[in-house]
C-alpha positions in Angstrom: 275.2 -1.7 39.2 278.4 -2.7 40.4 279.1 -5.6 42.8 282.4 -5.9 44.2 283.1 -9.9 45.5 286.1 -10.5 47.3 287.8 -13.2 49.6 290.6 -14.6 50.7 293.0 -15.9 48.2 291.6 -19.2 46.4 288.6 -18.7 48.5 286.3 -19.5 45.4 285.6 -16.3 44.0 286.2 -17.3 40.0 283.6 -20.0 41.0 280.6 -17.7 42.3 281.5 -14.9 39.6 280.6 -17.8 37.1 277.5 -18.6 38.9 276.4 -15.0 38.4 276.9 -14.8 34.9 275.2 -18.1 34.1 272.2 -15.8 35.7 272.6 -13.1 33.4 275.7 -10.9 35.9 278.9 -9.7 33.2 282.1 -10.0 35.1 285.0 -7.7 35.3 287.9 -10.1 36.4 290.8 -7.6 38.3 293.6 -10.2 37.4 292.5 -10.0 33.7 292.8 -6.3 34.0 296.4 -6.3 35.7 297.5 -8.8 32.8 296.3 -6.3 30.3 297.9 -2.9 31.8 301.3 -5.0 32.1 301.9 -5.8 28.6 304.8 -4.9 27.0 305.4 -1.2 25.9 302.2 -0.3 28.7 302.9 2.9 31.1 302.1 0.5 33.8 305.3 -2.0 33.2 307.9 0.4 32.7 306.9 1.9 36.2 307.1 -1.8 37.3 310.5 -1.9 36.0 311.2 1.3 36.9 310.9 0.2 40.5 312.0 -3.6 40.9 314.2 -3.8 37.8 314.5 -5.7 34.3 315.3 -8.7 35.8 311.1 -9.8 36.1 311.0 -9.2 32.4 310.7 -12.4 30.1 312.8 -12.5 27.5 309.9 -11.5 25.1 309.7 -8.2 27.2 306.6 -9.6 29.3 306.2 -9.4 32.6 307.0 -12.2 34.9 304.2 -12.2 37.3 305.4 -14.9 39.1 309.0 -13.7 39.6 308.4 -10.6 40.9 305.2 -12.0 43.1 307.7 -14.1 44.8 309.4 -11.1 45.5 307.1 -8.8 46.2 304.7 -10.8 48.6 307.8 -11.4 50.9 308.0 -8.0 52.1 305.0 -6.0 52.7 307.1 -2.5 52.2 306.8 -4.3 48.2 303.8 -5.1 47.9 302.6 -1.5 49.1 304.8 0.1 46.7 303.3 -2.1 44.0 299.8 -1.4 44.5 300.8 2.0 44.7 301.7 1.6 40.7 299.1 -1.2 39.9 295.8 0.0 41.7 295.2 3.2 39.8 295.1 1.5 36.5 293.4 -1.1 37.5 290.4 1.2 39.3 290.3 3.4 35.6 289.6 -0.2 34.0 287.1 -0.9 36.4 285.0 2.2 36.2 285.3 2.7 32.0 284.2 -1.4 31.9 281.2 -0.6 34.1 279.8 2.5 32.6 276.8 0.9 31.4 274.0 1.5 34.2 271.6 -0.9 32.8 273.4 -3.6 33.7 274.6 -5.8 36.6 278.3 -6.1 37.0 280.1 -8.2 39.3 283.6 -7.1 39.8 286.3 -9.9 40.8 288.8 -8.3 43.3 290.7 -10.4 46.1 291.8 -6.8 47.3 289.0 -5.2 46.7 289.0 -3.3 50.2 293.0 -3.3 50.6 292.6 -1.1 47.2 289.6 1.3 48.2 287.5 -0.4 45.3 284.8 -1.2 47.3 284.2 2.5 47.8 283.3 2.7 43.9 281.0 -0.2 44.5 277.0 -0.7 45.2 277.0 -3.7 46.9 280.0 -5.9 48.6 279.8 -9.8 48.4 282.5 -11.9 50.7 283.5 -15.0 50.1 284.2 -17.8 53.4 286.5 -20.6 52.9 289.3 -21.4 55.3 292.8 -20.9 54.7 293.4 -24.5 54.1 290.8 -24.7 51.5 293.4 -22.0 49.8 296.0 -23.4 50.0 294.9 -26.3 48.7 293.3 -24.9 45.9 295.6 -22.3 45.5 298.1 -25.0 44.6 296.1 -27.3 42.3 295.3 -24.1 40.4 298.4 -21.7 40.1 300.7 -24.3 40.7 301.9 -22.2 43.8 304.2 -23.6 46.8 302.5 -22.8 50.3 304.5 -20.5 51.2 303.7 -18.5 48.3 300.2 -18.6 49.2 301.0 -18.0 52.7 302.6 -15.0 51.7 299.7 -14.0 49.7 297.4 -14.6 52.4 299.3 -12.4 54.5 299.4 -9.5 52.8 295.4 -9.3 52.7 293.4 -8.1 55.7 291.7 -10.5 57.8 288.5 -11.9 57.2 287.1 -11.0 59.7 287.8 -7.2 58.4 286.3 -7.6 55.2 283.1 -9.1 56.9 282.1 -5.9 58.7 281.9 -4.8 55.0 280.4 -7.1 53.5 276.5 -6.5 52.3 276.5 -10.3 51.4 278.5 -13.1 52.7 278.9 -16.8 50.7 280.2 -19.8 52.8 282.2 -21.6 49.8 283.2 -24.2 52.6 280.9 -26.3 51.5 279.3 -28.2 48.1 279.3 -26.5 44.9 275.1 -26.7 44.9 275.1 -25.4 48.3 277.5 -22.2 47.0 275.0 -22.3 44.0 272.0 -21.7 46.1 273.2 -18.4 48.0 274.6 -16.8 44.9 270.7 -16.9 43.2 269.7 -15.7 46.6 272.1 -12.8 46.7 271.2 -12.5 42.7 267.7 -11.8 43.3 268.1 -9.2 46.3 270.5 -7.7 43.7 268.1 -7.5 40.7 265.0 -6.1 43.2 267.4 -3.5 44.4 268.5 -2.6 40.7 265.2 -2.0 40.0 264.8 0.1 43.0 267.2 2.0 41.9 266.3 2.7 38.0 262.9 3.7 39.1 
């Protein structure tokens, strides 16, 4: 079964991903995955290259994710062209990691429905927190200016738009017991309907 969660950026989603695998979930991380098709001497980064240059290359031949995010989340014209290269090899990750139907997968995406994943998925979980409780966190944790964030923020759809989609919501406004509480909620809807599902 796979389980697409989803949010703004920083809205908590690493958080609830490791409250589902405490309960027994294994989770596909999308920003582990875009690390791993962008290594040096991968098809992905020379396309990468290929379209923004050399100049986001380390001088070990990695990738500089935060270079060229700077650059890219500035202009949205960017940032479609480098989904258009990133998404497909991210999505092939995703389906070969989540072959197994025996088990629950919960697949970490903050574009999950900018990308068309959620298509490939069985069930959509949203996380709510406000844009200040990104930033915030955004900072403290990637060491990001705002405006970076801001920027990051504003190249996802609203969310409002991805909670017409959703199948489950989380408000991760609040404590992290609270947040605890509707993830083994969700978790056991999700296992009753797995079983549904096998039979």
């Amino acid at each position: 079964m796979r389980v697409g969660i989803t949010g703004s950026y920083a809205s908590g989603k690493g958080t609830v991903c490791g409250f589902f695998e405490n309960l027994g979930a294994k989770i596909i991380d999308t920003d582990i995955i875009s690390r791993e098709i962008t290594v040096p001497g991968s098809p992905c980064l020379s396309l990468l290259i290929d379209a923004f240059g050399s100049i986001y290359l380390n001088e070990d031949g990695s990738l500089n994710r935060r270079m060229l995010g700077k650059f890219v989340f500035a202009d949205p014209v960017r940032v479609v062209q480098l989904n258009a290269i990133t998404h497909p090899f991210i999505l092939k990750e995703i389906l070969e990691q989540t072959a197994d139907k025996g088990s629950v997968f919960m697949i970490n995406a903050p574009v999950l429905i900018e990308a068309g994943f959620h298509t490939y998925m069985d069930a959509v979980i949203v996380i709510k927190s406000s844009d200040e409780q990104s930033v915030l966190r955004g900072i403290k944790r990637d060491g990001l200016t705002e405006e970076e964030i801001r920027h990051r923020l504003k190249n996802q759809i609203s969310l409002n738009e991805k909670l017409k989609i959703a199948d489950y919501v989380i408000d991760n406004s609040g404590t992290l017991e609270n947040t605890r509480k509707q993830v083994v909620t969700i978790w056991n809807n999700l296992k009753i309907s797995s079983r549904e599902v096998q039979r």
